[in-house]
C-alpha angles and dihedrals in degrees: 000000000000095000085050084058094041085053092048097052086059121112126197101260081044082055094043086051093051093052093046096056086039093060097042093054087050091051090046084045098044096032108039114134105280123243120298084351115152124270135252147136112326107265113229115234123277084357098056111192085334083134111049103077132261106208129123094253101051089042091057087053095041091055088055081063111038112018147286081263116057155146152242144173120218111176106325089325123112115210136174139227131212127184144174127048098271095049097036079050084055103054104040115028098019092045094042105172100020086083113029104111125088118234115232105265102197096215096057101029077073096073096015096043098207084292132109140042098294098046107006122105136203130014102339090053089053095051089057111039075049090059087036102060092035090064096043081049092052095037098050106034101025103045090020087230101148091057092042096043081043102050091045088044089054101051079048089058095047089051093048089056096036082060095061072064092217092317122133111263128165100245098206107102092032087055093041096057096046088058092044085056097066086054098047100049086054094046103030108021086231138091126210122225110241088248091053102123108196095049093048088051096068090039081064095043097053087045099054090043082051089052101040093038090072096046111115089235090063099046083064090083086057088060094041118011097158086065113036096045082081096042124086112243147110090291092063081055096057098049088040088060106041078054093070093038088058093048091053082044091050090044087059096053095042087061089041085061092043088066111017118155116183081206106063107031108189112182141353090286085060097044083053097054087050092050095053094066099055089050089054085106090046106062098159081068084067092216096173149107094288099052094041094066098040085056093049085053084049095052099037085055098041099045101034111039095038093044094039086045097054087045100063091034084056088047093042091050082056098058088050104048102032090173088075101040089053086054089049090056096044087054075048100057098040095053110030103015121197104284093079133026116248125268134181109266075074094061099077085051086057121069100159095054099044085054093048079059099050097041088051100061084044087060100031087053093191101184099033094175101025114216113303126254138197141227102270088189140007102283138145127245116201085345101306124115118251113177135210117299094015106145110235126189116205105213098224086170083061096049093041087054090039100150082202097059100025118056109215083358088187097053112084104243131166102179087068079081097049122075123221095282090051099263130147109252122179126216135238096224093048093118099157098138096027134247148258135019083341095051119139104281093198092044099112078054099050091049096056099045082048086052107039093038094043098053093033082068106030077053098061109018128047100214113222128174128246114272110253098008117115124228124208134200080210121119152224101228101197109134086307125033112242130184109249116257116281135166119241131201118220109199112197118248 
Protein backbone atom coordinates (compact mmCIF):
# COMPACT_ATOMS: atom_id res chain seq x y z
CA UNK A 1 0.00 0.00 0.00
CA UNK A 2 2.50 2.38 0.90
CA UNK A 3 4.95 1.53 -2.14
CA UNK A 4 1.44 2.01 -4.58
CA UNK A 5 1.37 5.58 -3.02
CA UNK A 6 4.94 6.05 -3.28
CA UNK A 7 4.43 5.02 -7.25
CA UNK A 8 1.54 7.42 -7.64
CA UNK A 9 3.28 10.43 -6.27
CA UNK A 10 5.78 9.95 -9.04
CA UNK A 11 6.04 12.16 -11.55
CA UNK A 12 7.69 11.57 -14.72
CA UNK A 13 11.34 13.47 -14.08
CA UNK A 14 11.01 11.49 -10.45
CA UNK A 15 10.65 8.60 -12.64
CA UNK A 16 13.29 9.62 -14.86
CA UNK A 17 15.33 10.00 -11.86
CA UNK A 18 14.40 6.25 -10.47
CA UNK A 19 15.36 4.64 -13.60
CA UNK A 20 18.51 6.55 -13.87
CA UNK A 21 19.94 5.49 -10.36
CA UNK A 22 18.56 2.18 -11.11
CA UNK A 23 20.61 1.78 -14.11
CA UNK A 24 23.72 3.12 -12.74
CA UNK A 25 23.67 0.52 -9.57
CA UNK A 26 23.10 -2.34 -12.20
CA UNK A 27 26.16 -1.08 -14.36
CA UNK A 28 28.53 -0.75 -10.79
CA UNK A 29 27.10 -4.08 -9.99
CA UNK A 30 27.56 -5.83 -13.70
CA UNK A 31 30.56 -4.06 -14.57
CA UNK A 32 32.68 -3.78 -11.46
CA UNK A 33 36.42 -4.63 -12.04
CA UNK A 34 36.58 -8.29 -12.04
CA UNK A 35 38.51 -10.25 -9.50
CA UNK A 36 42.40 -9.80 -9.21
CA UNK A 37 42.03 -7.83 -12.35
CA UNK A 38 44.56 -5.15 -12.84
CA UNK A 39 44.17 -1.66 -11.66
CA UNK A 40 43.60 1.37 -13.20
CA UNK A 41 41.55 4.84 -13.16
CA UNK A 42 37.77 4.36 -11.69
CA UNK A 43 35.56 3.89 -14.56
CA UNK A 44 32.28 6.23 -14.47
CA UNK A 45 29.17 4.51 -14.75
CA UNK A 46 27.60 3.42 -18.25
CA UNK A 47 31.09 5.51 -19.98
CA UNK A 48 33.71 3.69 -18.22
CA UNK A 49 37.03 5.41 -18.65
CA UNK A 50 35.51 6.74 -21.91
CA UNK A 51 36.89 9.92 -20.72
CA UNK A 52 40.69 9.49 -19.59
CA UNK A 53 42.41 9.37 -22.66
CA UNK A 54 43.76 6.45 -24.75
CA UNK A 55 46.31 7.65 -26.45
CA UNK A 56 49.83 6.50 -26.50
CA UNK A 57 50.99 9.23 -24.64
CA UNK A 58 48.48 9.16 -21.54
CA UNK A 59 48.81 5.33 -21.46
CA UNK A 60 52.68 5.59 -21.07
CA UNK A 61 51.94 8.11 -17.85
CA UNK A 62 49.21 6.22 -16.57
CA UNK A 63 51.38 3.06 -16.42
CA UNK A 64 54.19 5.26 -14.01
CA UNK A 65 50.83 5.34 -11.42
CA UNK A 66 49.35 2.77 -11.53
CA UNK A 67 51.70 -0.31 -13.21
CA UNK A 68 53.24 -1.79 -16.41
CA UNK A 69 50.32 -3.79 -16.19
CA UNK A 70 47.17 -1.98 -16.10
CA UNK A 71 43.02 -1.35 -16.92
CA UNK A 72 40.57 0.33 -18.30
CA UNK A 73 36.72 0.29 -18.98
CA UNK A 74 35.44 1.51 -22.13
CA UNK A 75 31.83 1.03 -22.38
CA UNK A 76 31.09 -2.06 -20.66
CA UNK A 77 34.69 -3.62 -22.01
CA UNK A 78 37.18 -4.28 -20.06
CA UNK A 79 40.73 -3.96 -21.74
CA UNK A 80 44.39 -4.19 -20.55
CA UNK A 81 47.54 -2.31 -20.89
CA UNK A 82 51.11 -3.51 -20.93
CA UNK A 83 53.68 -1.73 -21.06
CA UNK A 84 57.60 -1.78 -20.92
CA UNK A 85 59.84 -4.02 -22.75
CA UNK A 86 59.98 -6.95 -20.07
CA UNK A 87 56.27 -7.14 -19.64
CA UNK A 88 55.33 -6.40 -23.44
CA UNK A 89 58.10 -9.36 -23.91
CA UNK A 90 55.90 -11.21 -21.63
CA UNK A 91 52.87 -11.01 -23.18
CA UNK A 92 53.56 -11.38 -26.21
CA UNK A 93 56.98 -13.67 -26.98
CA UNK A 94 57.21 -15.44 -23.62
CA UNK A 95 53.02 -16.29 -23.63
CA UNK A 96 52.97 -17.16 -26.92
CA UNK A 97 49.67 -18.46 -27.50
CA UNK A 98 47.70 -16.81 -24.30
CA UNK A 99 47.37 -13.64 -26.44
CA UNK A 100 47.26 -14.39 -30.12
CA UNK A 101 43.31 -13.42 -31.23
CA UNK A 102 42.29 -10.43 -32.18
CA UNK A 103 39.08 -8.75 -30.14
CA UNK A 104 36.13 -7.51 -32.44
CA UNK A 105 36.84 -3.64 -33.00
CA UNK A 106 33.35 -2.35 -34.27
CA UNK A 107 34.65 0.13 -36.53
CA UNK A 108 36.70 -2.23 -38.54
CA UNK A 109 34.80 -5.30 -38.18
CA UNK A 110 32.67 -3.22 -40.52
CA UNK A 111 35.16 -3.63 -43.88
CA UNK A 112 37.22 -6.55 -42.52
CA UNK A 113 34.40 -8.37 -41.15
CA UNK A 114 36.44 -10.38 -38.19
CA UNK A 115 38.30 -12.47 -41.47
CA UNK A 116 41.70 -12.34 -42.83
CA UNK A 117 45.24 -12.22 -41.70
CA UNK A 118 45.20 -8.83 -40.10
CA UNK A 119 41.95 -9.21 -38.17
CA UNK A 120 40.80 -12.84 -38.66
CA UNK A 121 41.14 -15.72 -35.62
CA UNK A 122 41.32 -19.74 -35.48
CA UNK A 123 41.82 -21.81 -37.79
CA UNK A 124 40.88 -19.73 -40.99
CA UNK A 125 43.33 -16.89 -39.88
CA UNK A 126 46.17 -19.59 -39.60
CA UNK A 127 45.59 -21.03 -43.10
CA UNK A 128 46.13 -17.67 -44.52
CA UNK A 129 48.80 -15.92 -42.74
CA UNK A 130 50.31 -19.52 -43.55
CA UNK A 131 49.79 -18.85 -47.39
CA UNK A 132 50.65 -15.42 -46.75
CA UNK A 133 53.95 -15.70 -45.42
CA UNK A 134 54.84 -18.90 -47.95
CA UNK A 135 54.47 -16.56 -51.04
CA UNK A 136 56.39 -13.59 -49.50
CA UNK A 137 59.04 -16.49 -48.71
CA UNK A 138 59.02 -17.69 -52.39
CA UNK A 139 58.73 -14.25 -53.85
CA UNK A 140 61.41 -12.70 -51.97
CA UNK A 141 63.92 -15.27 -51.55
CA UNK A 142 63.24 -17.40 -54.36
CA UNK A 143 62.71 -14.61 -57.57
CA UNK A 144 64.51 -11.99 -55.61
CA UNK A 145 61.32 -9.51 -56.44
CA UNK A 146 61.23 -7.46 -53.48
CA UNK A 147 64.87 -6.32 -54.05
CA UNK A 148 64.26 -5.90 -58.13
CA UNK A 149 60.50 -4.01 -57.81
CA UNK A 150 62.27 -2.26 -55.20
CA UNK A 151 65.68 -1.09 -57.11
CA UNK A 152 63.55 0.13 -60.39
CA UNK A 153 60.80 1.93 -57.75
CA UNK A 154 63.45 3.67 -56.29
CA UNK A 155 65.27 5.31 -59.66
CA UNK A 156 61.73 6.16 -60.30
CA UNK A 157 61.66 8.17 -56.73
CA UNK A 158 64.98 10.03 -57.35
CA UNK A 159 63.75 11.08 -60.55
CA UNK A 160 60.52 12.17 -59.20
CA UNK A 161 62.52 14.63 -56.58
CA UNK A 162 65.44 15.63 -59.14
CA UNK A 163 62.41 16.97 -61.20
CA UNK A 164 61.22 19.67 -58.32
CA UNK A 165 64.94 20.77 -59.64
CA UNK A 166 66.03 21.94 -55.95
CA UNK A 167 62.65 23.66 -55.35
CA UNK A 168 60.65 23.15 -52.10
CA UNK A 169 57.68 20.21 -52.57
CA UNK A 170 55.79 18.47 -49.95
CA UNK A 171 57.15 14.67 -50.55
CA UNK A 172 53.94 12.71 -49.08
CA UNK A 173 52.14 11.59 -51.75
CA UNK A 174 55.44 11.10 -53.95
CA UNK A 175 56.77 8.93 -51.16
CA UNK A 176 53.61 7.37 -50.62
CA UNK A 177 53.22 6.12 -53.95
CA UNK A 178 56.71 4.73 -54.25
CA UNK A 179 56.01 2.64 -51.23
CA UNK A 180 52.44 1.65 -52.58
CA UNK A 181 54.34 0.40 -55.66
CA UNK A 182 56.23 -2.48 -53.93
CA UNK A 183 52.77 -3.67 -52.74
CA UNK A 184 51.19 -3.41 -55.66
CA UNK A 185 53.60 -5.15 -57.85
CA UNK A 186 53.32 -8.03 -55.46
CA UNK A 187 49.47 -7.89 -55.31
CA UNK A 188 48.62 -6.65 -58.44
CA UNK A 189 51.62 -7.31 -60.92
CA UNK A 190 51.32 -3.53 -61.85
CA UNK A 191 52.70 -0.38 -60.78
CA UNK A 192 50.91 3.00 -60.95
CA UNK A 193 52.69 6.27 -62.27
CA UNK A 194 52.83 9.07 -59.37
CA UNK A 195 50.15 11.32 -61.58
CA UNK A 196 48.08 8.77 -61.81
CA UNK A 197 44.87 10.19 -60.32
CA UNK A 198 42.68 7.38 -59.54
CA UNK A 199 45.17 5.50 -57.84
CA UNK A 200 46.31 8.59 -55.64
CA UNK A 201 43.03 9.04 -54.81
CA UNK A 202 42.75 6.15 -52.98
CA UNK A 203 46.44 6.73 -51.47
CA UNK A 204 44.51 10.05 -49.87
CA UNK A 205 41.76 8.38 -48.99
CA UNK A 206 43.54 5.51 -46.95
CA UNK A 207 45.56 8.12 -45.40
CA UNK A 208 42.80 10.32 -44.16
CA UNK A 209 40.54 6.67 -42.72
CA UNK A 210 44.12 5.86 -41.01
CA UNK A 211 44.05 9.38 -39.44
CA UNK A 212 40.33 9.70 -38.42
CA UNK A 213 40.11 6.30 -37.40
CA UNK A 214 42.23 7.09 -34.30
CA UNK A 215 40.08 10.64 -33.20
CA UNK A 216 38.48 10.24 -30.16
CA UNK A 217 35.39 11.15 -31.77
CA UNK A 218 35.64 8.21 -33.91
CA UNK A 219 36.59 5.60 -31.21
CA UNK A 220 33.37 6.38 -29.94
CA UNK A 221 31.71 3.83 -32.49
CA UNK A 222 33.85 1.33 -31.01
CA UNK A 223 32.04 2.06 -27.51
CA UNK A 224 28.59 2.33 -29.02
CA UNK A 225 28.15 1.33 -32.35
CA UNK A 226 24.37 0.72 -32.16
CA UNK A 227 24.11 4.06 -31.57
CA UNK A 228 26.49 5.98 -33.35
CA UNK A 229 25.94 3.92 -37.16
CA UNK A 230 23.06 6.17 -37.40
CA UNK A 231 24.86 9.30 -36.04
CA UNK A 232 27.32 12.21 -38.64
CA UNK A 233 30.72 12.26 -37.67
CA UNK A 234 34.50 11.27 -38.64
CA UNK A 235 33.66 7.79 -38.27
CA UNK A 236 31.00 7.95 -41.28
CA UNK A 237 34.21 9.34 -43.18
CA UNK A 238 36.38 6.36 -42.50
CA UNK A 239 33.78 3.52 -43.67
CA UNK A 240 32.84 5.65 -46.38
CA UNK A 241 36.41 5.52 -47.57
CA UNK A 242 37.51 2.01 -47.12
CA UNK A 243 34.25 1.57 -49.25
CA UNK A 244 35.66 2.89 -51.99
CA UNK A 245 38.88 1.31 -51.33
CA UNK A 246 36.94 -2.44 -51.40
CA UNK A 247 35.15 -1.68 -54.50
CA UNK A 248 38.88 -0.62 -56.49
CA UNK A 249 40.09 -3.86 -54.69
CA UNK A 250 37.24 -5.70 -55.93
CA UNK A 251 37.68 -4.16 -59.28
CA UNK A 252 41.13 -5.71 -59.30
CA UNK A 253 40.07 -8.98 -58.58
CA UNK A 254 37.23 -8.88 -60.79
CA UNK A 255 40.11 -8.19 -64.04
CA UNK A 256 42.67 -11.05 -62.31
CA UNK A 257 39.53 -13.76 -62.93
CA UNK A 258 38.85 -12.34 -66.39
CA UNK A 259 42.06 -13.59 -67.38
CA UNK A 260 43.27 -16.09 -65.04
CA UNK A 261 45.66 -18.60 -66.26
CA UNK A 262 46.76 -21.41 -63.60
CA UNK A 263 49.78 -21.50 -65.80
CA UNK A 264 51.18 -18.46 -65.58
CA UNK A 265 50.41 -17.11 -62.01
CA UNK A 266 51.56 -13.22 -61.85
CA UNK A 267 51.05 -11.92 -58.83
CA UNK A 268 49.16 -12.87 -54.85
CA UNK A 269 45.69 -12.38 -56.35
CA UNK A 270 46.68 -15.15 -58.66
CA UNK A 271 48.21 -17.43 -56.04
CA UNK A 272 44.89 -16.93 -54.31
CA UNK A 273 42.92 -17.90 -56.94
CA UNK A 274 45.07 -20.98 -57.17
CA UNK A 275 44.76 -21.60 -53.92
CA UNK A 276 41.26 -21.49 -53.91
CA UNK A 277 40.94 -24.29 -55.89
CA UNK A 278 42.86 -26.60 -53.93
CA UNK A 279 40.63 -25.40 -50.48
CA UNK A 280 37.57 -26.15 -52.28
CA UNK A 281 37.37 -29.61 -49.74
CA UNK A 282 38.23 -27.38 -46.67
CA UNK A 283 35.72 -25.16 -46.39
CA UNK A 284 36.25 -24.14 -42.43
CA UNK A 285 39.91 -22.39 -44.07
CA UNK A 286 37.39 -19.90 -45.91
CA UNK A 287 39.60 -19.74 -49.05
CA UNK A 288 37.00 -17.66 -51.25
CA UNK A 289 35.92 -14.01 -53.06
CA UNK A 290 35.16 -12.52 -50.16
CA UNK A 291 38.42 -13.23 -48.27
CA UNK A 292 40.42 -12.60 -50.93
CA UNK A 293 39.63 -9.36 -51.04
CA UNK A 294 39.63 -8.72 -47.48
CA UNK A 295 43.53 -10.22 -47.54
CA UNK A 296 44.53 -8.03 -50.43
CA UNK A 297 43.12 -4.92 -48.16
CA UNK A 298 45.21 -6.46 -45.46
CA UNK A 299 48.27 -6.58 -47.42
CA UNK A 300 47.86 -2.79 -49.61
CA UNK A 301 47.52 -1.12 -45.87
CA UNK A 302 49.97 -3.00 -44.30
CA UNK A 303 52.41 -2.79 -46.71
CA UNK A 304 51.75 0.82 -48.12
CA UNK A 305 50.70 3.63 -44.87
CA UNK A 306 53.36 2.04 -42.16
CA UNK A 307 56.02 1.81 -44.58
CA UNK A 308 55.10 5.38 -46.34
CA UNK A 309 54.80 6.71 -42.83
CA UNK A 310 58.59 5.49 -41.52
CA UNK A 311 59.85 6.74 -44.54
CA UNK A 312 58.95 10.58 -44.08
CA UNK A 313 59.52 10.39 -40.57
CA UNK A 314 63.32 8.94 -41.72
CA UNK A 315 63.52 11.93 -44.29
CA UNK A 316 62.13 14.27 -41.95
CA UNK A 317 64.89 13.09 -38.97
CA UNK A 318 67.38 14.01 -41.66
CA UNK A 319 66.35 17.42 -42.13
CA UNK A 320 66.53 17.86 -38.50
CA UNK A 321 69.83 16.39 -37.59
CA UNK A 322 71.98 17.14 -40.79
CA UNK A 323 75.45 15.70 -38.81
CA UNK A 324 74.18 12.27 -39.32
CA UNK A 325 72.87 12.51 -42.67
CA UNK A 326 76.16 13.84 -43.81
CA UNK A 327 77.80 10.51 -42.16
CA UNK A 328 75.12 8.38 -44.04
CA UNK A 329 76.23 9.83 -47.21
CA UNK A 330 79.88 9.56 -46.55
CA UNK A 331 79.19 5.51 -45.75
CA UNK A 332 77.42 6.14 -49.00
CA UNK A 333 80.12 7.34 -50.95
CA UNK A 334 82.86 4.88 -49.64
CA UNK A 335 80.89 1.75 -50.34
CA UNK A 336 78.64 2.28 -53.20
CA UNK A 337 80.11 5.70 -54.85
CA UNK A 338 78.18 7.61 -57.11
CA UNK A 339 78.38 5.39 -60.76
CA UNK A 340 75.68 2.82 -59.62
CA UNK A 341 72.23 3.04 -56.73
CA UNK A 342 72.51 1.13 -53.85
CA UNK A 343 71.17 -2.51 -53.45
CA UNK A 344 71.15 -4.83 -50.79
CA UNK A 345 74.17 -7.04 -51.09
CA UNK A 346 75.74 -3.05 -49.66
CA UNK A 347 73.79 -3.13 -46.57
CA UNK A 348 75.84 -5.45 -44.70
CA UNK A 349 79.01 -2.94 -45.72
CA UNK A 350 77.12 -0.27 -44.10
CA UNK A 351 76.60 -0.24 -40.19
CA UNK A 352 75.88 3.25 -39.70
CA UNK A 353 73.19 3.32 -42.08
CA UNK A 354 71.59 0.40 -41.21
CA UNK A 355 71.56 1.97 -37.49
CA UNK A 356 70.11 5.65 -38.81
CA UNK A 357 67.26 3.25 -40.04
CA UNK A 358 66.74 1.61 -37.28
CA UNK A 359 67.00 4.51 -34.96
CA UNK A 360 64.71 6.21 -36.98
CA UNK A 361 61.55 3.75 -36.69
CA UNK A 362 62.60 3.67 -32.52
CA UNK A 363 62.00 7.51 -32.52
CA UNK A 364 59.17 7.78 -35.32
CA UNK A 365 57.24 5.15 -33.28
CA UNK A 366 54.78 4.57 -35.96
CA UNK A 367 52.44 2.18 -34.28
CA UNK A 368 52.70 3.41 -30.94
CA UNK A 369 50.01 1.01 -29.54
CA UNK A 370 50.20 -1.96 -32.20
CA UNK A 371 46.81 -3.59 -33.00
CA UNK A 372 44.97 -5.00 -29.81
CA UNK A 373 44.64 -8.80 -28.83
CA UNK A 374 42.60 -10.86 -26.61
CA UNK A 375 42.88 -13.52 -24.12
CA UNK A 376 42.58 -16.67 -26.26
CA UNK A 377 42.38 -18.53 -23.21
CA UNK A 378 42.07 -17.85 -18.88
CA UNK A 379 45.97 -16.72 -17.85
CA UNK A 380 47.66 -14.38 -15.44
CA UNK A 381 49.70 -11.42 -16.29
CA UNK A 382 52.14 -10.21 -13.58
CA UNK A 383 50.34 -12.16 -11.52
CA UNK A 384 46.84 -10.82 -12.17
CA UNK A 385 44.05 -12.86 -13.75
CA UNK A 386 42.97 -12.00 -17.19
CA UNK A 387 40.20 -14.46 -18.61
CA UNK A 388 39.34 -15.61 -21.71
CA UNK A 389 38.27 -12.98 -24.32
CA UNK A 390 39.75 -9.85 -22.16
CA UNK A 391 41.23 -7.07 -24.96
CA UNK A 392 44.66 -6.31 -24.23
CA UNK A 393 46.70 -3.62 -25.85
CA UNK A 394 50.74 -4.21 -25.86
CA UNK A 395 52.42 -0.24 -25.52
CA UNK A 396 55.17 -0.64 -28.14
CA UNK A 397 55.69 3.30 -27.76
CA UNK A 398 56.53 2.34 -24.03
CA UNK A 399 59.02 -0.50 -24.87
CA UNK A 400 60.66 1.48 -27.71
CA UNK A 401 61.29 4.60 -24.90
CA UNK A 402 62.16 1.92 -22.14
CA UNK A 403 64.68 3.99 -19.96
CA UNK A 404 65.85 0.40 -18.84
CA UNK A 405 66.72 -0.79 -22.06
CA UNK A 406 67.52 3.02 -24.06
CA UNK A 407 69.96 5.21 -22.63
CA UNK A 408 68.72 9.32 -23.23
CA UNK A 409 65.20 7.35 -25.40
CA UNK A 410 64.10 10.87 -26.50
CA UNK A 411 67.72 12.02 -28.16
CA UNK A 412 68.08 10.81 -31.76
CA UNK A 413 71.18 8.37 -31.63
CA UNK A 414 72.37 5.97 -33.97
CA UNK A 415 75.23 4.70 -32.34
CA UNK A 416 72.89 3.20 -29.82
CA UNK A 417 72.70 0.52 -32.75
CA UNK A 418 76.87 0.07 -33.31
CA UNK A 419 78.99 -1.88 -30.94
CA UNK A 420 82.39 -0.79 -29.88
CA UNK A 421 84.26 -2.03 -33.34
CA UNK A 422 81.52 -0.02 -35.55
CA UNK A 423 79.20 -2.83 -36.30
CA UNK A 424 75.65 -2.82 -36.71
CA UNK A 425 73.91 -4.65 -33.36
CA UNK A 426 70.48 -4.98 -33.05
CA UNK A 427 68.32 -4.66 -29.51
CA UNK A 428 66.24 -6.67 -27.83
CA UNK A 429 63.79 -4.16 -27.11
CA UNK A 430 63.74 -2.95 -30.63
CA UNK A 431 59.81 -3.89 -31.17
CA UNK A 432 59.10 -1.78 -33.74
CA UNK A 433 57.09 -4.06 -35.71
CA UNK A 434 55.85 -6.25 -32.67
CA UNK A 435 56.40 -9.47 -31.70
CA UNK A 436 55.20 -12.86 -31.52
CA UNK A 437 52.40 -14.97 -33.39
CA UNK A 438 51.05 -11.46 -34.28
CA UNK A 439 54.61 -10.04 -35.71
CA UNK A 440 54.64 -7.87 -38.93
CA UNK A 441 54.34 -10.34 -41.69
CA UNK A 442 55.55 -7.91 -44.24
CA UNK A 443 58.17 -6.81 -42.08
CA UNK A 444 61.73 -8.39 -44.41
CA UNK A 445 59.82 -6.23 -47.15
CA UNK A 446 59.42 -3.33 -45.39
CA UNK A 447 63.36 -3.37 -44.36
CA UNK A 448 64.65 -3.48 -47.85
CA UNK A 449 62.19 -0.59 -49.57
CA UNK A 450 63.37 1.66 -46.12
CA UNK A 451 66.86 0.86 -47.12
CA UNK A 452 67.02 1.05 -50.90
CA UNK A 453 64.80 3.94 -51.07
CA UNK A 454 66.48 5.77 -48.12
CA UNK A 455 70.36 5.62 -49.51
CA UNK A 456 69.23 5.89 -53.38
CA UNK A 457 68.28 9.26 -52.32
CA UNK A 458 70.81 10.26 -49.39
CA UNK A 459 73.26 9.17 -52.34
CA UNK A 460 72.24 11.67 -54.83
CA UNK A 461 70.43 14.41 -53.11
CA UNK A 462 71.49 16.32 -49.83
CA UNK A 463 67.58 17.05 -48.04
CA UNK A 464 67.25 20.74 -46.49
CA UNK A 465 64.43 22.27 -45.12
CA UNK A 466 62.62 25.11 -46.35
CA UNK A 467 64.01 28.49 -45.10
CA UNK A 468 61.79 29.88 -42.69
CA UNK A 469 59.57 26.99 -42.35
CA UNK A 470 59.50 25.37 -39.16
CA UNK A 471 59.77 21.60 -38.66
CA UNK A 472 58.32 19.87 -35.90
CA UNK A 473 58.97 16.30 -34.20
CA UNK A 474 55.43 16.69 -33.48
CA UNK A 475 53.09 14.37 -34.73
CA UNK A 476 49.73 13.47 -36.42
CA UNK A 477 48.26 10.44 -33.79
CA UNK A 478 45.37 8.70 -36.15
CA UNK A 479 45.70 5.08 -35.98
CA UNK A 480 49.46 5.69 -36.94
CA UNK A 481 51.44 8.57 -35.97
CA UNK A 482 52.50 10.41 -38.74
CA UNK A 483 54.74 13.46 -38.92
CA UNK A 484 52.52 16.62 -40.03
CA UNK A 485 52.89 17.69 -43.55
CA UNK A 486 56.11 19.83 -44.42
CA UNK A 487 57.89 20.93 -47.70
CA UNK A 488 61.69 19.72 -48.32
CA UNK A 489 64.13 20.94 -50.33
CA UNK A 490 66.56 18.15 -52.36
CA UNK A 491 69.68 19.84 -53.48
CA UNK A 492 71.50 17.81 -56.22
CA UNK A 493 74.90 16.19 -55.33
Amino acid sequence: MIFHKLFESLDLTSWLLVCFVVLILIDLVKYRRPHNFPPGPTPLPIVGNLFTGSDFKNINKLSHHYGSVFSMRRGSTWTIYVSGYNMVKEALVNQLDSFVDRPVVPLFHVVFKGIGIGLGNGYSWKMHRKFTVTFLRHYGEVQKTYERSTEVESNFLCEAFKEEQGKPFNPHYTVTSAVANIVTSLVFGRRYEYSDVTYRRILKLDYDAVVLAGSPVTQLYDVFPSVFKYLPGPHQTVLSNYRQIVKFVEMQVEKHLEDWNPDNPRDFIDAYVAEMKKKKEDPLAEFNLESLGVVVLDLIEGGTETVATAFRWSLLFMMLFPEIQKKVQEEIDRVVGQSRMPTMVDKPNMPYTEATIHECLRVANILPLGFPKMASKDTTLAGFSIPKGTPIVASLSSVLCDEAEWESPASFRPERFLDSEGRFNRKNAFLAFSAGKRVCIGETLAKIELFVFFTSLLQRFTLTQVPGEELTMEGILGFTYSPQDHRIMAIPR
